[in-house]
N, C-alpha and C positions, 0 to 999 in steps of 0.2 A: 379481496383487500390486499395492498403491497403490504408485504411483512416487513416488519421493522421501519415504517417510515416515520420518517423525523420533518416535525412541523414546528415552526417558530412563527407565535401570536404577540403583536407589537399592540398596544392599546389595548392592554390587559385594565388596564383601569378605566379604561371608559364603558361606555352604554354597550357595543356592542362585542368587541373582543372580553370585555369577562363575560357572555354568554355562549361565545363561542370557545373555549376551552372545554366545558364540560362534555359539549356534544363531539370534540373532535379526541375526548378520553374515550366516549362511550365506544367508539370507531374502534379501539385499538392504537390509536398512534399511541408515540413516542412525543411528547409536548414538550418544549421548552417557550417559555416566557419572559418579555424582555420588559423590564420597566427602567425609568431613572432613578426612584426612588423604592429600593424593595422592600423597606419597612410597611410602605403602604399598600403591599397585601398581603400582610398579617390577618387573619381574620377571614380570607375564600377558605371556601371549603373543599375546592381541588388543590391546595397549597402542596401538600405533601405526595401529590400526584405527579406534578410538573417537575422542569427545572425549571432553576430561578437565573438568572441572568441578569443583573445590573449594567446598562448602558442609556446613552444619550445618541441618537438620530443625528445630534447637530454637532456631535461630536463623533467625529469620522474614527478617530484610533482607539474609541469602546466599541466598535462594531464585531470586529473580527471573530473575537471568542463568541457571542451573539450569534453568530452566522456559520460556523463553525461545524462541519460534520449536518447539515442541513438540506434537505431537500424540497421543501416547500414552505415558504415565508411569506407569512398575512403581512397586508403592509394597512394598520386602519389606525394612521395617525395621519389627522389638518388641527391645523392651529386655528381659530377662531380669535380668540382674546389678541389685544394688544392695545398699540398707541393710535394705530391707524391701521386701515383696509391694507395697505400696501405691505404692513410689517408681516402679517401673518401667509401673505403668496408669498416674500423673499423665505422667509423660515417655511414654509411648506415647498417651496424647491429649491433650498437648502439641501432639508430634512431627505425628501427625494433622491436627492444625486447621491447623497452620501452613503444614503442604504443601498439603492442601486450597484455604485462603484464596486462595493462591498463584498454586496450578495455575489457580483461576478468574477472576484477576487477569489473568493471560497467556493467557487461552481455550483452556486444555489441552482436549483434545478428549474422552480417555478417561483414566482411570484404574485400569488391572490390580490389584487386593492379593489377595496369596494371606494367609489367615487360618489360624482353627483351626475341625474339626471339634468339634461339640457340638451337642445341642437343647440352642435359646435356651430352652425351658421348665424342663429341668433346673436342678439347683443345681451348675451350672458354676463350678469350681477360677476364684478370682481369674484367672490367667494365662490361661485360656480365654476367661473375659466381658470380658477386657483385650484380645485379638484380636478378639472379633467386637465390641468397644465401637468399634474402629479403625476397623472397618471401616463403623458407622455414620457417625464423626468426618467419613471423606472422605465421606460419600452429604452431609452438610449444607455440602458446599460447596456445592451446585448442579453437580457437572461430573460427567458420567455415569461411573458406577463400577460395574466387575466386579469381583464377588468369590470368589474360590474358596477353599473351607474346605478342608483336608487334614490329616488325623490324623501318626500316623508316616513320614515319609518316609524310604525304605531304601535307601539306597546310602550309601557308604562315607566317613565321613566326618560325616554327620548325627547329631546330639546324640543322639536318639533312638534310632538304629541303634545306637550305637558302646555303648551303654548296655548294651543285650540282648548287644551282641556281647562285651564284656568280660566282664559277669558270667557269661555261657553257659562261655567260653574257661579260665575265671579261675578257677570254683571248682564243682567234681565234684556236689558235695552243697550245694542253694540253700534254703534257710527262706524261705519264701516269703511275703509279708502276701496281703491281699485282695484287694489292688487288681490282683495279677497276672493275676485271674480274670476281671476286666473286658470286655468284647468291643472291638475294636479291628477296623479296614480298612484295614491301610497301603496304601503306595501306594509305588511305585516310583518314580527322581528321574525315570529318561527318560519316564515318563508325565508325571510335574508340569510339565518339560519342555513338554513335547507341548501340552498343554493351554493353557499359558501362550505358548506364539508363535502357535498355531493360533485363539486367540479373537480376536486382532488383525483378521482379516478376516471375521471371521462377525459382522455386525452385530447377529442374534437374542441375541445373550449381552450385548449391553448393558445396564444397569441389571438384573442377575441378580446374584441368590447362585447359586452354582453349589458342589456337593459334590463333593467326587473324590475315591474310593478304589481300592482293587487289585481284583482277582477273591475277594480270601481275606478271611471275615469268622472272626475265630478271637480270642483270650482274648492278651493279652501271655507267662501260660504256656506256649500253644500255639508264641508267636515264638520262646523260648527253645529248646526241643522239637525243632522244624525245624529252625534255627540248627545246633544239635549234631547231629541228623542229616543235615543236609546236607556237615558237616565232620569225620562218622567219630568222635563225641563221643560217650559214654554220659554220662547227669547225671540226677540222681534230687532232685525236687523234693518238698517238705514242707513244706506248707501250715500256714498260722499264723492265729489268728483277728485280729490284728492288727497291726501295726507300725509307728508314725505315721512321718509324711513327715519330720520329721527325722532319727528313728534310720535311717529308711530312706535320705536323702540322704546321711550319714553312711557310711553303707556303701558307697553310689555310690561315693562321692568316697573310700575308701582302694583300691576294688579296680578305679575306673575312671580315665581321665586327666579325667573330667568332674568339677570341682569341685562341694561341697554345696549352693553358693550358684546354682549352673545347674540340681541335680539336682534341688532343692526344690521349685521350681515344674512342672519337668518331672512329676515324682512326683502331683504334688497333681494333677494335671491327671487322672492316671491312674483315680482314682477313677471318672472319667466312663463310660462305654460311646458309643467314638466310631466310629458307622457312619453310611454314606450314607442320607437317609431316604427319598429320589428318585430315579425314575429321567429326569431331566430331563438328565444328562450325556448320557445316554446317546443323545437326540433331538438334542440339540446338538452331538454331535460322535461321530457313528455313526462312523468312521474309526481311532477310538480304540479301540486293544486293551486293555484293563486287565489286565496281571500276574498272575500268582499271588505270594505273599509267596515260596513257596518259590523260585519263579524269580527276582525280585527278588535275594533272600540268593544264589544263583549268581552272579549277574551282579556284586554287589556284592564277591564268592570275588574273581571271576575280575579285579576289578580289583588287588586285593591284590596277588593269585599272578605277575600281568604288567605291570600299568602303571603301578602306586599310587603309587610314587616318584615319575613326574613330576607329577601333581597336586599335589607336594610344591613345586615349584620356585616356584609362585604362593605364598609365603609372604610377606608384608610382614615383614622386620627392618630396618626402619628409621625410628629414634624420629621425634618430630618435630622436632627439632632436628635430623636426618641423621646424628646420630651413633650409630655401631654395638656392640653387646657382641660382645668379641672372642671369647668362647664362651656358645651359642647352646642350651639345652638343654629342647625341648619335647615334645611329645607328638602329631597330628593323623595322621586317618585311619588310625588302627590301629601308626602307625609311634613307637619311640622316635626321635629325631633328636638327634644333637650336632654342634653347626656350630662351625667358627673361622673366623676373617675376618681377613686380612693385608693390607696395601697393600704394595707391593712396587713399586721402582724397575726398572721394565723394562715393556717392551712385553707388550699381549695373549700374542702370538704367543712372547715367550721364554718366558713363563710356563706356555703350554699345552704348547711343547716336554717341558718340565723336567718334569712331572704325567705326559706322555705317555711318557716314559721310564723309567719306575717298572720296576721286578722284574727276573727273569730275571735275566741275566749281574750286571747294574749292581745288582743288590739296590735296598735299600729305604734310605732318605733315614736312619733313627732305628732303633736297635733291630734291626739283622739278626737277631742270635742270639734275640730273642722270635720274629719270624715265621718262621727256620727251628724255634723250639720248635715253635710252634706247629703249622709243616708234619708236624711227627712225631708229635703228639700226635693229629692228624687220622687219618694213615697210620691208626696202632694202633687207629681205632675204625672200619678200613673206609672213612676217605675218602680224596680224590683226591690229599692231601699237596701238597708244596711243592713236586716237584721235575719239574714240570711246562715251567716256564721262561714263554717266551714264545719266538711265529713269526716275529719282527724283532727287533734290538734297538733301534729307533727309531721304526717305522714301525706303529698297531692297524689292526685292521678290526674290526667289530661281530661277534663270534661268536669273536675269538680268546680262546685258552685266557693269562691271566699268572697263573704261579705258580695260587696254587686260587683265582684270580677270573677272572670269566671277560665279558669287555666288551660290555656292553648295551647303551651309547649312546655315540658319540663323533662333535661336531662340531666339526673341524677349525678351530683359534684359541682355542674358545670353551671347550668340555665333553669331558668324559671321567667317563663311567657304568660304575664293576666290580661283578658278583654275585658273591658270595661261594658257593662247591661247598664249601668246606667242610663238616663236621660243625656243626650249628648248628641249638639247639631254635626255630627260625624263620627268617625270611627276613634276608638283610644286604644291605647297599649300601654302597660308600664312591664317593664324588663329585667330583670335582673343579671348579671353572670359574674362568675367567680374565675377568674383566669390566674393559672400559675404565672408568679414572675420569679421566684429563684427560689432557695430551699424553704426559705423560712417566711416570706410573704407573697401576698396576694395580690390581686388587681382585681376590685369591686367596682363595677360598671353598671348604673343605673339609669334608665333609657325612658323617656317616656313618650310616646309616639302621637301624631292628633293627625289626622287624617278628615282636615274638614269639609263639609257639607254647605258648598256657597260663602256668599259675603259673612252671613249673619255666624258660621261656624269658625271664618278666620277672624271674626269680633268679639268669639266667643275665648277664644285660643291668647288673644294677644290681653284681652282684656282681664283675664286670670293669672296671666304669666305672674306677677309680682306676688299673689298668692300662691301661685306652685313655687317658685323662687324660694322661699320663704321654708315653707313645707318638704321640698326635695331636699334642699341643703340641712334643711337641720335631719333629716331622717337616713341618707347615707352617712352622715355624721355618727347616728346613735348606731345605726347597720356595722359600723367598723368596730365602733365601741362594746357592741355584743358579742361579735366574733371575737375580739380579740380576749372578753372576759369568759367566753365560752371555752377560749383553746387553755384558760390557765387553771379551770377545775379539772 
């Protein structure tokens, strides 16, 4: 391993640079992190591992300090959003030149950009020749650049996954355009992963294009397909001779949480047939196992079924002015989430008391007679019911049963994680954490998480909301009000 080397990660808030810092900590590097806005990542949990860096891409005179004492700089920032197709290639080779210019300014040693899979010969979708134009952008700085193209990346959470994953989940009977027929080689995250901290020290992959895909060369149909039989789904697809990229982003965007305006390009891209044309990965990094998609889609199950939640906790809410919406209602990694946010006059520690004292003898802060309904309405379909209690009345450990939740994560001051045994068309979560915000108050953060199961589990989600509304608001309301009469005996 090079001693002391210094790596700078741009797209720390997206999908795949915040997974790629932990693994290039575990390495040993030296991390610096660049973001525009560094309030929003408050809340990783390698924060205090890294540096932090505040700068803008499109703004050439933040770069410097950024780049600054640096020998290897991940470049895994494209714009997608905008007014038009066209806005997002001018700002992605913008963005390009300007980190380029930069990096050669301050003698960046290397440069990593993960791009997109496509032959350059093809008539590649705007959004495709806008990532492999990127990745020309930095080769004319002069400072040596690895590129690696990658088609769909599969794990949980990635725009393209979450895409197959929703429509597969979401609707029984799919009309299909043409572009579904396409050939495609995803690729799994912990391969992109892999590939991207492991090129660091193989000096052969300098000044390389480099293609990475999975073991599985198969049709976007074919994703869907797997998808549902990996998850106990029947879905019967029927094929169309057409369907242009906006009725089809259109569709995305009612039946997925992926907006039209994200799907559009995504979509156009799809036209391509995007497979590896070499096997030049393979000489360069023989160590590397390439996936099946099917295994991929398990692995990406199996984060859902167990850990999904806390990949949720890396969420930036916090504008840039630092000021917060006291309810918080968004969509990532499969999960619905509604969040409230109290400051509360009282210490961490009375606050996480109060959260930690929920159910059993002492009931529930809001609404008893809804969650005893609800314990009964459970019972009569076979579930675990309400009358469960809890094994202390002050005291969790991870694995107790309160009431029909049943405690996944609690760390003592801080957090308190319940799953829901209920009856419920998908997975549930309610959250607690108690965060310091200055000497004398708190920050009470109350999270409830729904991870549905098909149409009938986001009918079941949306159709309750005004009842959770209702119930969550009045019950951090009484949460604040306890802590703060807790901290005055």
């Amino acid at each position: 391993m090079k001693e002391n080397l210094h790596c700078l990660v741009t797209g720390v808030t997206g999908y795949i640079g915040g997974r790629l810092v932990p693994e290039l900590l575990k390495k040993g590097y030296h991390v610096r992190v660049l973001s525009r806005d560094t309030d929003r990542l408050q809340g990783r949990p390698w924060i205090n591992d890294v540096e932090v860096v505040e700068a803008d891409v499109l703004e050439a005179e933040t770069l410097p300090t950024a780049l600054e004492h640096i020998d290897v700089a991940y470049y895994l920032i494209h714009s997608m959003s905008g007014k038009g197709s066209s806005e997002f290639h001018n700002r992605d080779v913008q963005a390009a030149r300007n980190f380029g210019n930069i990096a050669s300014q301050q003698n960046v040693d290397r440069i990593i950009y993960l791009g997109g899979l496509g032959d350059p010969d093809d008539q590649l979708s705007e959004h495709l020749a806008s990532r492999q134009k990127t990745g020309s952008i930095l080769r004319e700085s002069g400072v040596s650049v690895t590129e690696f193209r990658a088609a769909v990346v599969v794990g949980s959470g990635s725009k393209s996954f979450e895409m197959v994953r929703y429509l597969t989940e979401r609707v029984p009977i799919m009309i299909c355009p043409s572009w579904v027929y396409s050939k495609v080689q995803p690729i799994a995250i912990r391969n992109v992963l892999q590939y991207l901290v492991s090129t660091i020290e193989n000096p052969a992959t300098e000044d390389e294009i480099i293609e990475i895909g999975g073991s599985s060369v198969i049709t976007y149909a074919d994703m869907m397909k797997i998808y549902a039989e990996v998850n106990g789904l029947k879905r019967i697809l029927i094929p169309v001779p057409v369907l242009s990229p906006t009725l089809s982003s259109h569709w995305v965007h009612w039946m997925t949480p992926i907006p039209a305006s994200l799907a559009r390009p995504l979509i156009e891209g799809l036209k391509n047939d995007v497979v590896v044309q070499d096997d030049k990965t393979q000489n360069l990094f023989p160590e590397i196992k390439p996936l099946s998609y099917k295994r991929a889609v398990e692995l990406a199950i199996t984060r859902i079924d167990t850990d999904d939640v806390e990949t949720t906790w890396n969420d930036a809410l916090i504008s840039s002015k630092g000021d917060e919406e006291p309810v918080i209602l968004k969509t990532k990694e499969g999960l619905n989430i509604e969040r409230r946010i109290r400051t509360v006059n009282a210490s961490p520690q009375h606050v996480f008391e109060t959260f930690a004292s929920l159910g059993g003898q002492k009931g529930w802060p809001a609404f008893q007679w809804a969650w005893k309904l609800r314990g009964i309405m459970d019972r009569l379909v076979g579930g675990v019911g309400f009358r469960r209690g809890r094994r202390h009345p002050t005291e969790l450990r991870v694995g107790d049963a309160l009431d029909f939740w049943r405690v996944e994560a609690i760390k003592p001051g801080e957090l308190l994680r319940l799953r829901a045994e209920m009856k419920v068309p998908g997975r549930a979560w309610l959250e607690f954490q108690a965060k310091k915000e200055d000497k004398t108050t708190t920050k009470l953060v109350q999270t409830a998480y729904f991870a549905p199961k098909g149409l009938f589990g986001l009918l079941y989600w949306y159709g309750l909301y005004p009842f959770h509304s209702l119930i969550f608001s009045r019950m951090i309301e009484k949460l604040a009000q306890q802590a703060e009469n807790n901290k005055r005996l």
